[in-house]
C-alpha positions in Angstrom: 28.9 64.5 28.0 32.2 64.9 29.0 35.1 65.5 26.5 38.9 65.2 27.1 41.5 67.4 25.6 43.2 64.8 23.5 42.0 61.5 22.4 43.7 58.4 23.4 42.9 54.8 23.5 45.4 54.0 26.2 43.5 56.5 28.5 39.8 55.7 27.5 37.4 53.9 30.1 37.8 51.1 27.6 41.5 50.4 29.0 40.5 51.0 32.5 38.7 48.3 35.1 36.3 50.4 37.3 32.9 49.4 39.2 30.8 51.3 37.1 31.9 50.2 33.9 30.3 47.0 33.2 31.0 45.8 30.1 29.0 42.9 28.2 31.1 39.8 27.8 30.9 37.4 25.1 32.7 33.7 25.9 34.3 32.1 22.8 35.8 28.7 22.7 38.8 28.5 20.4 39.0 25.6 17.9 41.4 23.0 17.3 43.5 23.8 20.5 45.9 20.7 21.3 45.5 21.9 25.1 42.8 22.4 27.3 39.8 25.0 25.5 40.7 28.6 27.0 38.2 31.3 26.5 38.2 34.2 23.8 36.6 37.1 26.2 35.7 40.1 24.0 33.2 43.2 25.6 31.0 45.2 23.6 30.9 48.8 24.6 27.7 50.5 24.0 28.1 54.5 23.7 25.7 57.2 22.8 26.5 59.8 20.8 25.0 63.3 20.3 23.9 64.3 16.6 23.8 68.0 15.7 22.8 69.4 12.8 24.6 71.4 9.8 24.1 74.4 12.0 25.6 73.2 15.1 21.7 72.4 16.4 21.3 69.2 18.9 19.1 67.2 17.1 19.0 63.9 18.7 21.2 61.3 19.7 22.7 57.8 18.4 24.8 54.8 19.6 27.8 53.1 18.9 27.6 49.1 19.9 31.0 48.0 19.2 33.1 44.8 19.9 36.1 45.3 21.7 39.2 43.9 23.2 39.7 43.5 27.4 41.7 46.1 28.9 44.3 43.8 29.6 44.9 43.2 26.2 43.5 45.7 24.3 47.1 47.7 24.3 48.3 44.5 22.5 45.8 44.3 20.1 46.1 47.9 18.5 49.8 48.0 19.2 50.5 44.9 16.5 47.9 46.6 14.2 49.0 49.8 14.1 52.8 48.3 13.4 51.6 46.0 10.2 50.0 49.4 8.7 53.0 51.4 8.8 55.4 48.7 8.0 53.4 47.8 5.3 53.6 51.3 4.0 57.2 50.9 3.8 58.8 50.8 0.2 62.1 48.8 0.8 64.0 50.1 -1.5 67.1 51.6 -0.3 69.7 50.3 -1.4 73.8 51.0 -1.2 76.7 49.5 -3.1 79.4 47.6 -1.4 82.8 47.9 -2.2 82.7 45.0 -4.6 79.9 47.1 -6.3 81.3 50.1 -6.7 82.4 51.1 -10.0 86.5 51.6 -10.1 88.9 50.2 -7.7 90.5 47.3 -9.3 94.6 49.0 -9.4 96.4 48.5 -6.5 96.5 52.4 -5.9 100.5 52.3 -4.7 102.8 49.6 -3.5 102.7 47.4 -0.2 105.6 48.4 1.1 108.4 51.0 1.2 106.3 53.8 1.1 105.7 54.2 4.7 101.8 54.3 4.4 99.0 51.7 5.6 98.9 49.3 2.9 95.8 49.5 0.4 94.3 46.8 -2.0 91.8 49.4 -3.5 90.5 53.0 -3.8 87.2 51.9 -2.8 87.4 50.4 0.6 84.9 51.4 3.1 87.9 54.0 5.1 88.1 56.2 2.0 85.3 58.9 0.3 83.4 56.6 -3.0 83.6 54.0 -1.3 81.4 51.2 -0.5 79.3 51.1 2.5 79.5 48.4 4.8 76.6 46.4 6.3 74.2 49.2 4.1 70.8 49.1 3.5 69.5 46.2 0.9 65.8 45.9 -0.6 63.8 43.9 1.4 60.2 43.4 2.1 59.0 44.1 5.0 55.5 43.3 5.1 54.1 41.6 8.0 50.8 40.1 8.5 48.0 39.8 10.8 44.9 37.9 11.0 41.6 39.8 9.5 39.3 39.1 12.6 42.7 40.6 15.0 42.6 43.7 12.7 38.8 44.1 13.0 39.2 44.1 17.0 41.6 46.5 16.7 39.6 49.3 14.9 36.4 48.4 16.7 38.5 48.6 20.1 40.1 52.5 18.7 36.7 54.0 17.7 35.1 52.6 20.5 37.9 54.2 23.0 37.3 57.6 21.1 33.8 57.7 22.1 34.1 60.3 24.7 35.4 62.6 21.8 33.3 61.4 18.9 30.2 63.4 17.6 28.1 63.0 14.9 26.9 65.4 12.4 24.3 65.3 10.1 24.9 64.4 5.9 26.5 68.3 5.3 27.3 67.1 1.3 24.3 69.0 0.2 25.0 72.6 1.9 28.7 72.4 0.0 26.9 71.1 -3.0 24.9 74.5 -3.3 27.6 76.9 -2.8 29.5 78.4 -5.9 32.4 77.4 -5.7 34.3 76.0 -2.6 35.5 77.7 -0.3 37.9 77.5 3.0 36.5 79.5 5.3 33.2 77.6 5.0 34.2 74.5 6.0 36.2 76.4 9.0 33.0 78.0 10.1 30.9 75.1 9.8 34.0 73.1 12.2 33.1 76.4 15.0 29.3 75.6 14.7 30.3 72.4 15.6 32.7 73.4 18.4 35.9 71.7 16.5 39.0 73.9 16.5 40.5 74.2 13.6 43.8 73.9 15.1 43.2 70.4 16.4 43.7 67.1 14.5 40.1 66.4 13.8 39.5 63.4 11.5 35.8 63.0 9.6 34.8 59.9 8.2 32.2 59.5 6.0 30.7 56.8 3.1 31.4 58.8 0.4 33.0 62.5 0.4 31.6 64.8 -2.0 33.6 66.9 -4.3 33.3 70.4 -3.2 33.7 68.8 0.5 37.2 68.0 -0.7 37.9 70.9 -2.0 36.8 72.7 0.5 39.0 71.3 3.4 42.1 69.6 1.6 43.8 72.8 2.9 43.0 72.4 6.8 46.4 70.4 7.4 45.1 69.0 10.8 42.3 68.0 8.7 41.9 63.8 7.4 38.9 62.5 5.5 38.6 58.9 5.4 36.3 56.6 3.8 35.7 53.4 4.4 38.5 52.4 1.8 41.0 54.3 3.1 39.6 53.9 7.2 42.9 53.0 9.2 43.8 53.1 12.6 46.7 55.5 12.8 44.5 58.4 11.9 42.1 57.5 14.4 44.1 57.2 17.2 46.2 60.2 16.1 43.3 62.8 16.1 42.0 64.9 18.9 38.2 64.9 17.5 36.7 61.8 15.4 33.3 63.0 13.1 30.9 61.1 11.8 28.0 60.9 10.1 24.6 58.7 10.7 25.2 56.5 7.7 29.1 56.0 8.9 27.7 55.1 12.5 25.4 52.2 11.0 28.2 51.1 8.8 30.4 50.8 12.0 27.7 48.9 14.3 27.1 46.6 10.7 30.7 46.1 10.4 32.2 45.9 13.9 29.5 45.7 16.2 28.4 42.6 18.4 25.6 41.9 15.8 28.8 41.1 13.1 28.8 36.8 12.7 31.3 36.6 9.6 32.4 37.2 6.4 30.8 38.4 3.4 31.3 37.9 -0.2 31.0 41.7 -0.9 33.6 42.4 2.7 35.6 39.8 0.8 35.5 41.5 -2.6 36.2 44.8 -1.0 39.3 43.6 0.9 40.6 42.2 -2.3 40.2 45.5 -3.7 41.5 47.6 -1.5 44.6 44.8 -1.6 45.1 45.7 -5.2 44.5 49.3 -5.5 47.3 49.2 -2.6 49.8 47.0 -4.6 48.7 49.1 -7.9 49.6 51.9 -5.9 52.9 50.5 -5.2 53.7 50.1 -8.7 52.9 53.2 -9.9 55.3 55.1 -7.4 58.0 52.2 -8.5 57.8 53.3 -12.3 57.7 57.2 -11.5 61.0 56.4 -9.0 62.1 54.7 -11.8 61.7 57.1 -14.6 
């Protein structure tokens, strides 16, 4: 299989037209259009993986059947999603005084006239130091949103654009599990076995991550572990290697593969919590600022 030195969605075969990619396409009418019905085209790419083992063993091989956006306007798609996570992320809380605002200033600091400088109404204008700040930063919200089946696409169409630099690697939880204590340099050597470079931005997901897992690579800085909680598309498209695991492979292909019809109570319950451990989140960092 071939691999590419950086991963990127805008250079993937999933953003590119060429005679032997073929995707599958899927026609859906959109509802309730005052104009003539225009056609929803999505393509379900269909990649197979290899799976090695804890020791860095080929032990078979996997797929990936995910839904995906055209390559016209795929770009689009995971552009607007990437911008509502991080301006989502975004506090709003700066804030400045103005000049009414500022404490002080109310004595006409010397007379209008006769003493040969530019006239001045208070000590706090904008022109001198403590002053206010004009047209400064306010709180504001700035969440935006997007529509849940458009921010589906749009991680279905990353992973599926980093398949040429996905692998997948067998449940390792256990091997951690038995060790004494954890250690660095494990985790490190268990990355060369698997021909990852510790130096690259390498980003593992998996359904659950163990403890000693944790431990043992919370100090690789190029190193992110997401769940499917915390699964977000800036961390995919910003790593040069994604890893998984066989369980997080039939979670994707359940979740965002052609097979997916709808909703689910428990998808709904989920998004719901995520939406309030988010906001709860929020608050917390508010009352620490705060204090």
């Amino acid at each position: 299989m071939a691999t590419s030195s950086s991963l990127s969605f805008f250079t993937s075969s999933i953003f590119l037209t060429s005679s032997s990619h073929k995707p599958l396409s899927a026609t859906l009418l959109r509802p309730n259009s005052l104009k003539s019905p225009k056609p929803l085209t999505l393509t379900a790419e269909l990649a197979t993986l290899p799976v090695l083992s804890f020791t860095g063993d080929k032990v078979g091989e996997t797929f990936l059947d995910l839904k995906s956006a055209l390559p016209d306007t795929a770009r689009a798609v995971v552009h607007r999603a990437v911008i509502h996570d991080l301006q989502n992320k975004r506090r709003g809380t700066a804030s400045t005084l103005t000049r009414g605002e500022v404490r002080g200033g109310g004595r006409k600091p010397y007379p209008q006239k006769k003493t040969g400088r530019a006239r001045q109404g208070s000590t706090r204008t904008p022109l001198r130091p403590g002053g206010g700040v004009v047209f400064g930063p306010k709180p504001r919200d700035w969440s935006i949103k997007i529509n849940r089946k458009e921010k589906r696409l749009a991680i279905s169409t990353a992973v599926a654009s980093a398949a040429e630099n996905t692998i997948v690697v067998e449940d390792f939880s256990d091997e951690f599990e038995r060790l004494e204590k954890p250690k660095t340099t494990e985790f490190i050597a268990a990355m060369k076995r698997w021909g990852l470079d510790p130096k690259e931005k390498t980003t593992f997901f998996m359904l659950e991550v163990a403890d000693k897992v944790k431990l043992s690579s919370r100090n690789i800085g190029t190193l992110k572990m997401l769940t499917p909680r915390t699964l977000n598309l800036f961390d995919i498209l910003n790593a040069d290697k994604l890893i998984l695991t066989p369980e997080t492979v039939d979670y994707l292909n359940g979740r965002y593969g052609v097979d997916f019809e709808g909703e689910t109570e428990d998808e709904d319950e989920e998004d719901a919590g995520e939406e309030q451990g988010t906001e709860g989140a929020v608050e917390d960092e508010s009352s620490d600022v705060a204090e």
